[in-house]
Biopython code that builds the backbone (N, CA, C, O; Angstrom):
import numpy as np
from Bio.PDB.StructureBuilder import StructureBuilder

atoms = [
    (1, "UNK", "N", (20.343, 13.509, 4.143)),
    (1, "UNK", "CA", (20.009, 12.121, 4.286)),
    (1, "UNK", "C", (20.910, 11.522, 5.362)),
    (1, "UNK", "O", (22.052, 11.964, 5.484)),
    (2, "UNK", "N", (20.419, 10.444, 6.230)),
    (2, "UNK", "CA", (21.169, 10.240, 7.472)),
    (2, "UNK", "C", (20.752, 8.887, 7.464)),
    (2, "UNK", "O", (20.454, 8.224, 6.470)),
    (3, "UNK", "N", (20.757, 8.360, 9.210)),
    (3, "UNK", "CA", (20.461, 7.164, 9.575)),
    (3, "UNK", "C", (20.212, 7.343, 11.374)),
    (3, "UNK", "O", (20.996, 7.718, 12.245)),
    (4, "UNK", "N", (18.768, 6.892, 11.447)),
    (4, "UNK", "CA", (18.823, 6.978, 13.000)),
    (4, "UNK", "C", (18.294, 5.337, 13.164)),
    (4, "UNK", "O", (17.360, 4.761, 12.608)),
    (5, "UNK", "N", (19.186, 4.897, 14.057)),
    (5, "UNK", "CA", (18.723, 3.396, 14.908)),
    (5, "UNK", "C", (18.242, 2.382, 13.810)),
    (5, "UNK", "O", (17.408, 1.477, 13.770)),
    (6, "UNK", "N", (19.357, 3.071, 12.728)),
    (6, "UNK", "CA", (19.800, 1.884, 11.296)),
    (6, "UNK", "C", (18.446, 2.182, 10.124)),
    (6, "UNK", "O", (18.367, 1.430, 9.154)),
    (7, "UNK", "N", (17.571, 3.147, 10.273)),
    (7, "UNK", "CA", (16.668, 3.800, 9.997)),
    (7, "UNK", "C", (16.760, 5.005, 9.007)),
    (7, "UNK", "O", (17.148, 6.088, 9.446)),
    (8, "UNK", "N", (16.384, 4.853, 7.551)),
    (8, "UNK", "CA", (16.931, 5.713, 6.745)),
    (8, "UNK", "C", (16.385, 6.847, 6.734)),
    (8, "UNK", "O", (15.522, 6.710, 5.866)),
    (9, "UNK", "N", (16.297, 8.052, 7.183)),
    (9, "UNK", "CA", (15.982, 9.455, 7.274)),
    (9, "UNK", "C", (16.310, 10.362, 6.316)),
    (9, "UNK", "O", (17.290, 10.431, 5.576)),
    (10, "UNK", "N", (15.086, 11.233, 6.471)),
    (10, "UNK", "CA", (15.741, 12.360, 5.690)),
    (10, "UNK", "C", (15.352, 13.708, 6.851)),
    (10, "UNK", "O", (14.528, 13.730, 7.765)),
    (11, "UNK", "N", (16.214, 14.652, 6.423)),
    (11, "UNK", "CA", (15.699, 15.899, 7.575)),
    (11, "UNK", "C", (15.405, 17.216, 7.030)),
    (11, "UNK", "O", (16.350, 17.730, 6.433)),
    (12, "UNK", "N", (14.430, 17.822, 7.083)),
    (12, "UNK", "CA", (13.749, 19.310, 6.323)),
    (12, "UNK", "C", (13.899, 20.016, 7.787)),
    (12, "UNK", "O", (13.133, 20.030, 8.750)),
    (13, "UNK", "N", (14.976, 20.502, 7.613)),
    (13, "UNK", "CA", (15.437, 22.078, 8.542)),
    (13, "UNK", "C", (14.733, 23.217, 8.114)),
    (13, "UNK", "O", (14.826, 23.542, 6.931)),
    (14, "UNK", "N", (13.675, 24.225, 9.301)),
    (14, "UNK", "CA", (13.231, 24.955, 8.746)),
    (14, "UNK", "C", (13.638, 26.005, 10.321)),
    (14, "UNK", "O", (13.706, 25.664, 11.501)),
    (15, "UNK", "N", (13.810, 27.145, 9.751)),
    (15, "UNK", "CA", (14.222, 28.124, 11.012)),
    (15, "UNK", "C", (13.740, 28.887, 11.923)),
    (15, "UNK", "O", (14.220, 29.209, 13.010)),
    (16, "UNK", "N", (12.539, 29.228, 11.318)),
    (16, "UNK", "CA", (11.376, 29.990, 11.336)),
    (16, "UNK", "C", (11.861, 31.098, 11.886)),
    (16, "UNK", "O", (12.067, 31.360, 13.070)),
    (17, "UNK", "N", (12.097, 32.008, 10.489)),
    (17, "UNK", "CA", (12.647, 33.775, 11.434)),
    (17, "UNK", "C", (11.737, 34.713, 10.775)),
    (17, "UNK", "O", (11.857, 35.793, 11.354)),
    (18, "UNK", "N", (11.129, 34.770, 10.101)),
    (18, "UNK", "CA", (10.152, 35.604, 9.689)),
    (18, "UNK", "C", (9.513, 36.258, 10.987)),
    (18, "UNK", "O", (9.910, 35.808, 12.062)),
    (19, "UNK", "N", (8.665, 37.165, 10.999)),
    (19, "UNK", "CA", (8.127, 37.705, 12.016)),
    (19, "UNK", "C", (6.440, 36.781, 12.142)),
    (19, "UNK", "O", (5.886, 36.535, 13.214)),
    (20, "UNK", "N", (6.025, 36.494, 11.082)),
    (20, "UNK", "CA", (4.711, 35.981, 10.857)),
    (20, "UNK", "C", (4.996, 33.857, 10.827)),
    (20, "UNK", "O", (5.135, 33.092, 9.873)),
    (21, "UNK", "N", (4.974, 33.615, 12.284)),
    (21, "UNK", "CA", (5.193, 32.249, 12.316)),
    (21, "UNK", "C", (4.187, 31.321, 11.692)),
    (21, "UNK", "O", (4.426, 30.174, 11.314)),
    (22, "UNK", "N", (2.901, 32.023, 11.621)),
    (22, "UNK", "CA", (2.302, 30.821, 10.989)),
    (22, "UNK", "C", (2.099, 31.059, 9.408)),
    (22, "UNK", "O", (1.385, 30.194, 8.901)),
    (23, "UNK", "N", (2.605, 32.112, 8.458)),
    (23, "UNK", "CA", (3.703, 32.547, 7.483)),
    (23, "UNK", "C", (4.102, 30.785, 7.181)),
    (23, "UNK", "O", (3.725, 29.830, 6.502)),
    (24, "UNK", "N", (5.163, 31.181, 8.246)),
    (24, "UNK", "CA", (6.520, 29.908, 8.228)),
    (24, "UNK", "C", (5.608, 28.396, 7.880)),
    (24, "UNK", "O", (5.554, 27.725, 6.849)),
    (25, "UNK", "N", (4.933, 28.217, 9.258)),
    (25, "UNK", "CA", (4.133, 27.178, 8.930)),
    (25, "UNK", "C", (4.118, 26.843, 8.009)),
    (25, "UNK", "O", (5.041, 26.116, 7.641)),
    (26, "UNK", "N", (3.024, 27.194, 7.087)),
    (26, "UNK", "CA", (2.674, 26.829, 6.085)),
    (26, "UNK", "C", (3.489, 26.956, 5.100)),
    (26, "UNK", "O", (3.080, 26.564, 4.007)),
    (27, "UNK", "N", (4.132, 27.226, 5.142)),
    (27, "UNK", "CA", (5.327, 27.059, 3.936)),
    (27, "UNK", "C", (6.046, 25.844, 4.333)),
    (27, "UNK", "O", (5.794, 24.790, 3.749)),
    (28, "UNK", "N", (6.739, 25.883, 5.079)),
    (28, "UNK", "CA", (6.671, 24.370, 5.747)),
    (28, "UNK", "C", (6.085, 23.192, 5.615)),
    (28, "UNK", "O", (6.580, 22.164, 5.153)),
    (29, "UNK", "N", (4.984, 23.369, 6.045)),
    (29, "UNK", "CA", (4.038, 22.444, 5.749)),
    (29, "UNK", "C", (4.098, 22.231, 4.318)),
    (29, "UNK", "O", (4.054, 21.054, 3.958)),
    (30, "UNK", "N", (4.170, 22.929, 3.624)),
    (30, "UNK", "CA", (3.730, 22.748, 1.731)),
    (30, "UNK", "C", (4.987, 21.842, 1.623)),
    (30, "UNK", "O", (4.854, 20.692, 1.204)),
    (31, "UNK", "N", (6.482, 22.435, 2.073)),
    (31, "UNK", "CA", (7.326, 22.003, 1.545)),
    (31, "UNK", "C", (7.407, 20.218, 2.055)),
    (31, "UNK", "O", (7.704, 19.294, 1.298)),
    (32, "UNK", "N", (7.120, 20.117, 3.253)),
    (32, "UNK", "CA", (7.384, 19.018, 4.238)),
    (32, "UNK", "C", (6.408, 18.092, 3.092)),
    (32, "UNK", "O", (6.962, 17.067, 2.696)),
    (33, "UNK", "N", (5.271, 18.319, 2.637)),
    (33, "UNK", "CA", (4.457, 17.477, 2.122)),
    (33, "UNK", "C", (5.508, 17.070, 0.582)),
    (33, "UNK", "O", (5.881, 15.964, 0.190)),
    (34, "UNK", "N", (5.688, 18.083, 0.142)),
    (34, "UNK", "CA", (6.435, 17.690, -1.660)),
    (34, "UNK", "C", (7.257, 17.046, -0.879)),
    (34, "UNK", "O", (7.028, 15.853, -1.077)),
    (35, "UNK", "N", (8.069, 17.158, -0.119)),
    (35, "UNK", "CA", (9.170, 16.144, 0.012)),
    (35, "UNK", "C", (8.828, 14.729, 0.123)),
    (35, "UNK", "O", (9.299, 13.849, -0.598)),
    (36, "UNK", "N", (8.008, 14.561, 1.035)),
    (36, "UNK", "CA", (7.232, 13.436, 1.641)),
    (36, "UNK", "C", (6.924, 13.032, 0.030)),
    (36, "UNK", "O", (7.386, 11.992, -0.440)),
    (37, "UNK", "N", (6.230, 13.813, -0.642)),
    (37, "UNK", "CA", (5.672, 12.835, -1.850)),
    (37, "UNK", "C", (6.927, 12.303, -2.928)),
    (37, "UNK", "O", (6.785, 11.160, -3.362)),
    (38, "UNK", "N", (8.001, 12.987, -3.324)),
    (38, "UNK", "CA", (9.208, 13.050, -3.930)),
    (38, "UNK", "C", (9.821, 11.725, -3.161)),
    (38, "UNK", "O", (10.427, 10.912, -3.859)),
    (39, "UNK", "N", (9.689, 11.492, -1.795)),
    (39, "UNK", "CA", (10.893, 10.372, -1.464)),
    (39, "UNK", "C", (9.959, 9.387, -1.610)),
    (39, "UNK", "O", (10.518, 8.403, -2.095)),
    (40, "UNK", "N", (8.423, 9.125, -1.355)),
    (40, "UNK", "CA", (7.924, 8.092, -1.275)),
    (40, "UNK", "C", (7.875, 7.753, -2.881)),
    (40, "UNK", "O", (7.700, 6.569, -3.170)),
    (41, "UNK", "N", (8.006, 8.633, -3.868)),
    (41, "UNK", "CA", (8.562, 7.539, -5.444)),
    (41, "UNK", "C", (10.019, 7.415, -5.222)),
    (41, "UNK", "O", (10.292, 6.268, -5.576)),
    (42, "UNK", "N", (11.051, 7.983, -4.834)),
    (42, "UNK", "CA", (12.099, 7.792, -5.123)),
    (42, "UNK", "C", (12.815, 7.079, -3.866)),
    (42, "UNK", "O", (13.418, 6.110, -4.327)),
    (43, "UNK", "N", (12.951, 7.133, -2.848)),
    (43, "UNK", "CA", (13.367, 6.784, -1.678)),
    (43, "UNK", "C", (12.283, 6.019, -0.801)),
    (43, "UNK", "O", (12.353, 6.334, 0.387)),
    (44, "UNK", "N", (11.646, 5.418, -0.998)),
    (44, "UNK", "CA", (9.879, 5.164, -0.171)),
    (44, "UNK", "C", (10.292, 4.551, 1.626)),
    (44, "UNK", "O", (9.479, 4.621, 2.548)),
    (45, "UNK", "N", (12.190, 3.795, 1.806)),
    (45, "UNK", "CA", (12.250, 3.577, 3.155)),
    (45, "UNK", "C", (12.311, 4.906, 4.011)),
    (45, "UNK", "O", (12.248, 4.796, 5.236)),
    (46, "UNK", "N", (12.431, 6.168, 3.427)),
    (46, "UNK", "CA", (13.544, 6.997, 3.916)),
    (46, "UNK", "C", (12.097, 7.789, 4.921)),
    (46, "UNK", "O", (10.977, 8.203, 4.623)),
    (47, "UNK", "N", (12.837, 7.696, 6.092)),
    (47, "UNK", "CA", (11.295, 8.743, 6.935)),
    (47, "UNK", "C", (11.678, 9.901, 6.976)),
    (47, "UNK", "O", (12.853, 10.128, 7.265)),
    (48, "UNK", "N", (10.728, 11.003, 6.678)),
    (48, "UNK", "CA", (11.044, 12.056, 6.303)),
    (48, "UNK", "C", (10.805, 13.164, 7.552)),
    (48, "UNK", "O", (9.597, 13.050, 7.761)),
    (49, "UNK", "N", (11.323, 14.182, 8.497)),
    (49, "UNK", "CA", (11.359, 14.434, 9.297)),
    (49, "UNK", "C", (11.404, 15.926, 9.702)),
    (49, "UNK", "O", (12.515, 16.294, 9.321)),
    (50, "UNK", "N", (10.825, 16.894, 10.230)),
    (50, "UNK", "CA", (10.650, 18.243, 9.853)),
    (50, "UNK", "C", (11.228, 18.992, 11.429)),
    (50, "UNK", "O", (10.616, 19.072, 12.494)),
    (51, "UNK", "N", (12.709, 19.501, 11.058)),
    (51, "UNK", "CA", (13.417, 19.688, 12.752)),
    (51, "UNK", "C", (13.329, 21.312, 12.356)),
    (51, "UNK", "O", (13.644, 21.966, 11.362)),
    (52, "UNK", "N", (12.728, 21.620, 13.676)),
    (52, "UNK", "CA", (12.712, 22.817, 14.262)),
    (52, "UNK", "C", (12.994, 22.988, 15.446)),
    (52, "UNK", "O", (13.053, 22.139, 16.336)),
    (53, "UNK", "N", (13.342, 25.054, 15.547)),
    (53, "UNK", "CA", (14.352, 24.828, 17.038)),
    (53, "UNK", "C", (12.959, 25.072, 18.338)),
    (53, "UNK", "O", (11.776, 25.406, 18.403)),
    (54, "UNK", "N", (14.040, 24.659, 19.163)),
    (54, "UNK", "CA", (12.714, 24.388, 20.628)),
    (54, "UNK", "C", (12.319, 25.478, 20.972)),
    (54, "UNK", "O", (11.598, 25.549, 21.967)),
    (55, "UNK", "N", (12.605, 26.420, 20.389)),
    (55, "UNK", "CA", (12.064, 27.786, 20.905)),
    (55, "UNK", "C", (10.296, 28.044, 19.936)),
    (55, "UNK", "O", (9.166, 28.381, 20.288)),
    (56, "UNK", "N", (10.801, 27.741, 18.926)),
    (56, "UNK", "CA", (9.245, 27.599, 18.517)),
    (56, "UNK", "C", (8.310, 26.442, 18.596)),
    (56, "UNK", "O", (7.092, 26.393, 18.428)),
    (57, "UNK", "N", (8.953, 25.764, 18.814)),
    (57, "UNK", "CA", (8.369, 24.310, 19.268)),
    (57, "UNK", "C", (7.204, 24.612, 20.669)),
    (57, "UNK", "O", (5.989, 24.456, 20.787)),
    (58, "UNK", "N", (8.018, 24.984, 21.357)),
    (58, "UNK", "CA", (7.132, 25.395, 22.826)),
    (58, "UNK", "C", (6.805, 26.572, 22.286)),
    (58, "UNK", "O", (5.723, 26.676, 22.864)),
    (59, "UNK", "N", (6.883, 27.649, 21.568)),
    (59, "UNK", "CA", (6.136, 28.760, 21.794)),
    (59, "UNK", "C", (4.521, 28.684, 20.766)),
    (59, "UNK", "O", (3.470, 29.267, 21.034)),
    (60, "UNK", "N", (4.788, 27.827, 19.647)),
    (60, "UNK", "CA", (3.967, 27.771, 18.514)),
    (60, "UNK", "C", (3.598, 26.092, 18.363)),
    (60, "UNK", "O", (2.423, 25.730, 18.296)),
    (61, "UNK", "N", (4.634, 25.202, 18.321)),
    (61, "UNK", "CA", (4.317, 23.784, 17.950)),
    (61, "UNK", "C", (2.858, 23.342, 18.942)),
    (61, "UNK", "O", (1.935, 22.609, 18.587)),
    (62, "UNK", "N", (3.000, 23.949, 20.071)),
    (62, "UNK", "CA", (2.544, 23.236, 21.327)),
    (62, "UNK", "C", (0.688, 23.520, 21.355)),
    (62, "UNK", "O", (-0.217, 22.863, 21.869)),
    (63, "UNK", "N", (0.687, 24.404, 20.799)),
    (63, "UNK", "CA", (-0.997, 24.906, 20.484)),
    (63, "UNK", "C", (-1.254, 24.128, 19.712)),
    (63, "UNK", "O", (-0.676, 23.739, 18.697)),
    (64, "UNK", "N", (-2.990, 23.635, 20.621)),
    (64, "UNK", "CA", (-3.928, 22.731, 20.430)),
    (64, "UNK", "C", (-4.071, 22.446, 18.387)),
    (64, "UNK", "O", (-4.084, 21.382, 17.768)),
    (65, "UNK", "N", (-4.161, 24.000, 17.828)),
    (65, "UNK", "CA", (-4.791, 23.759, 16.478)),
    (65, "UNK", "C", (-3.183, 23.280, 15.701)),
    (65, "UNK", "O", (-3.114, 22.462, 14.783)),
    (66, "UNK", "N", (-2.268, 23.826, 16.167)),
    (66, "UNK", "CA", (-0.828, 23.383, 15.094)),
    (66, "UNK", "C", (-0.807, 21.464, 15.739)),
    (66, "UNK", "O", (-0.991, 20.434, 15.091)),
    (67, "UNK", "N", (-0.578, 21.611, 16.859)),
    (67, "UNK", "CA", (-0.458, 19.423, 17.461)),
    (67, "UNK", "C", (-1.742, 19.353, 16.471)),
    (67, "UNK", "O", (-1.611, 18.244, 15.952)),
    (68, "UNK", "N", (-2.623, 19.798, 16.067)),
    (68, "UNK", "CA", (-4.043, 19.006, 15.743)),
    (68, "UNK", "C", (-3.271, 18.429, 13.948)),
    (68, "UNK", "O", (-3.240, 17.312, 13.432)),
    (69, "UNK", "N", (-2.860, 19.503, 13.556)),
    (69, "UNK", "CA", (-2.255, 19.718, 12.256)),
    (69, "UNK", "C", (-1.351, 18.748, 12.099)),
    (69, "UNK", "O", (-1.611, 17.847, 11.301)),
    (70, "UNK", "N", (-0.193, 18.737, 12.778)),
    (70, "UNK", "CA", (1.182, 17.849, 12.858)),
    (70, "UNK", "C", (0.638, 16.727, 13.137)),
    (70, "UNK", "O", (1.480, 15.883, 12.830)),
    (71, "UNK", "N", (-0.690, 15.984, 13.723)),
    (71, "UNK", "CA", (-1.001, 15.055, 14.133)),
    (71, "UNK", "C", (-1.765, 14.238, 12.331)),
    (71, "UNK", "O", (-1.393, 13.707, 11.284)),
    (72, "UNK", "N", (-2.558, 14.521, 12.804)),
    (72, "UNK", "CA", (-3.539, 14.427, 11.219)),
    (72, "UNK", "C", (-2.723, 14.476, 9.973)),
    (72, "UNK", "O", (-3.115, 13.718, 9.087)),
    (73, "UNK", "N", (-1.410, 15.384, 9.644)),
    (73, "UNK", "CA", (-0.494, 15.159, 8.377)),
    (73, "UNK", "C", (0.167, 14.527, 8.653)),
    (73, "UNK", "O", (0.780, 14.153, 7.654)),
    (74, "UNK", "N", (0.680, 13.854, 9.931)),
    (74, "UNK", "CA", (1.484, 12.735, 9.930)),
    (74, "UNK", "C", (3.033, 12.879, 10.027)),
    (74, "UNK", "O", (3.761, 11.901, 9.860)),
    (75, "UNK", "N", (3.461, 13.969, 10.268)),
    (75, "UNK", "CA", (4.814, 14.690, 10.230)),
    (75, "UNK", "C", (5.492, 14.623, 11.688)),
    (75, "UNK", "O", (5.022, 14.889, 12.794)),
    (76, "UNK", "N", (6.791, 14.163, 11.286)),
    (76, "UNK", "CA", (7.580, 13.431, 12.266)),
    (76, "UNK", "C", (8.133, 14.890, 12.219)),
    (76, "UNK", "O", (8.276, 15.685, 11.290)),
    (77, "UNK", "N", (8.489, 14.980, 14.047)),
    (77, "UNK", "CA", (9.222, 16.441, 14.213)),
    (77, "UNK", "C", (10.684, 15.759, 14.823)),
    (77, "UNK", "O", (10.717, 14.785, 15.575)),
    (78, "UNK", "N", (11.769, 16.442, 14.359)),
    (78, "UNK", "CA", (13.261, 16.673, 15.165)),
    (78, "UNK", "C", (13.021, 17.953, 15.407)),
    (78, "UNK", "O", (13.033, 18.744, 14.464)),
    (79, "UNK", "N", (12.759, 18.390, 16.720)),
    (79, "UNK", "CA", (13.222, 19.388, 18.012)),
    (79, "UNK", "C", (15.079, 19.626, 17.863)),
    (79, "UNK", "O", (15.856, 18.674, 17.785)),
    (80, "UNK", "N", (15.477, 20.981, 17.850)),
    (80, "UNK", "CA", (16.333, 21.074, 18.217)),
    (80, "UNK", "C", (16.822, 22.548, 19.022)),
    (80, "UNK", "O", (16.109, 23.517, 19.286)),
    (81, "UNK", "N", (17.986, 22.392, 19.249)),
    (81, "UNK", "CA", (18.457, 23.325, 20.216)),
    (81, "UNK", "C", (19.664, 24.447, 19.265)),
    (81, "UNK", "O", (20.852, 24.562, 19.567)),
    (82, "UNK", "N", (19.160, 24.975, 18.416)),
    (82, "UNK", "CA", (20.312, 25.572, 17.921)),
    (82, "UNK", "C", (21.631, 26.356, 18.423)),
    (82, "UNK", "O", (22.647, 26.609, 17.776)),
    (83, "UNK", "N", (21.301, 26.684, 19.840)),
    (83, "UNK", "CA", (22.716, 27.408, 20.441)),
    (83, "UNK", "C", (23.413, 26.250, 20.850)),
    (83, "UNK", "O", (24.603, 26.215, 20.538)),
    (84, "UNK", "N", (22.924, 25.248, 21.508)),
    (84, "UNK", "CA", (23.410, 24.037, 22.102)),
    (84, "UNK", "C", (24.172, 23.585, 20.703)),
    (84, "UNK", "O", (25.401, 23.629, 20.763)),
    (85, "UNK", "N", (23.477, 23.076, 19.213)),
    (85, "UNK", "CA", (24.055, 22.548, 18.514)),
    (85, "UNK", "C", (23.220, 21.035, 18.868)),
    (85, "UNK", "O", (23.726, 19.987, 18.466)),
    (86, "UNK", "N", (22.077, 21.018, 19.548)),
    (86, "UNK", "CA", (22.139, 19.016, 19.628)),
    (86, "UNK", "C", (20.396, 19.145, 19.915)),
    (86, "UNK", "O", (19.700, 20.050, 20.376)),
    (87, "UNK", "N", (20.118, 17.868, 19.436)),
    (87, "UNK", "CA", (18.905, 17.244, 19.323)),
    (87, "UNK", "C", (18.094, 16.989, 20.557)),
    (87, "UNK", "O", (18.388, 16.054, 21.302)),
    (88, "UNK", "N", (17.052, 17.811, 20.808)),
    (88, "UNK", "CA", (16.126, 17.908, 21.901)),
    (88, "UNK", "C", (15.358, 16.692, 22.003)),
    (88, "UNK", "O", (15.644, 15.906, 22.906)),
    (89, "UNK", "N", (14.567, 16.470, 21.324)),
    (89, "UNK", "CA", (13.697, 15.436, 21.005)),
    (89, "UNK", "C", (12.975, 14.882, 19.451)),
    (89, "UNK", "O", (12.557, 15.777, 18.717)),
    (90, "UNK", "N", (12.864, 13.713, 19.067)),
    (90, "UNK", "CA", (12.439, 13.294, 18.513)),
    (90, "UNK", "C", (10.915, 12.822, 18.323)),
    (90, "UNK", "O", (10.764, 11.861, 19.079)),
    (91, "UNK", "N", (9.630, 13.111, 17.581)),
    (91, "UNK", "CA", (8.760, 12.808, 18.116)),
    (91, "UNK", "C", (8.136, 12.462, 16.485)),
    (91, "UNK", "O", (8.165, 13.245, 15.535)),
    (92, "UNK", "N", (7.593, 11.099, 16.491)),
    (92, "UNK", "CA", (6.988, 10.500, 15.550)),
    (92, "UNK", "C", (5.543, 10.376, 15.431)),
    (92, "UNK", "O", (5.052, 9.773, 14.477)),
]
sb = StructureBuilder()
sb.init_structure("model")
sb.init_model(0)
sb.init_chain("A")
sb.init_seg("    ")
for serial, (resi, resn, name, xyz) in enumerate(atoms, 1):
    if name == "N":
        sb.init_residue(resn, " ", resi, " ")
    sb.init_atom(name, np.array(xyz, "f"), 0.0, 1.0, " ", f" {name:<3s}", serial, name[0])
structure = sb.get_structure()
């Protein structure tokens, strides 16, 4: 649980190392949703936010049918850079 631009957040880190990425996905996805439903009774300001590193972001996020997915469920992505250690982009 955090705070961006006085904005109460929450963040679902997922790593994706499995060999079968869209595996990951959807597990992801399942989890990203219970959370989403869990804070909106218990936490309902808190935006809930699903950071993955930029390597799958551009290799997997970026195809037409996964943006179609992330678009339509409504899932806020934090991009990150795990060797760097720091936040690529934010995208709501």
């Amino acid at each position: 649980m955090a705070d961006r631009e006085g904005r109460k957040i929450a963040v679902e880190v997922k790593s994706f190392l499995s060999p079968s990425t869209i595996s990951e996905f959807h597990t992801a996805l399942g989890q990203f949703i219970n959370y989403r439903y869990a804070l909106a009774d218990y936490e309902p300001q808190r935006v809930l936010y699903l950071a993955i590193p930029v390597v799958i972001y551009e290799e997997f996020f970026t195809t037409p049918f996964i943006r179609s997915v992330i678009q339509r469920s409504q899932i806020s992505l934090l991009i990150f850079d795990p060797l760097k250690e720091e936040i690529v982009q934010w995208q709501n």
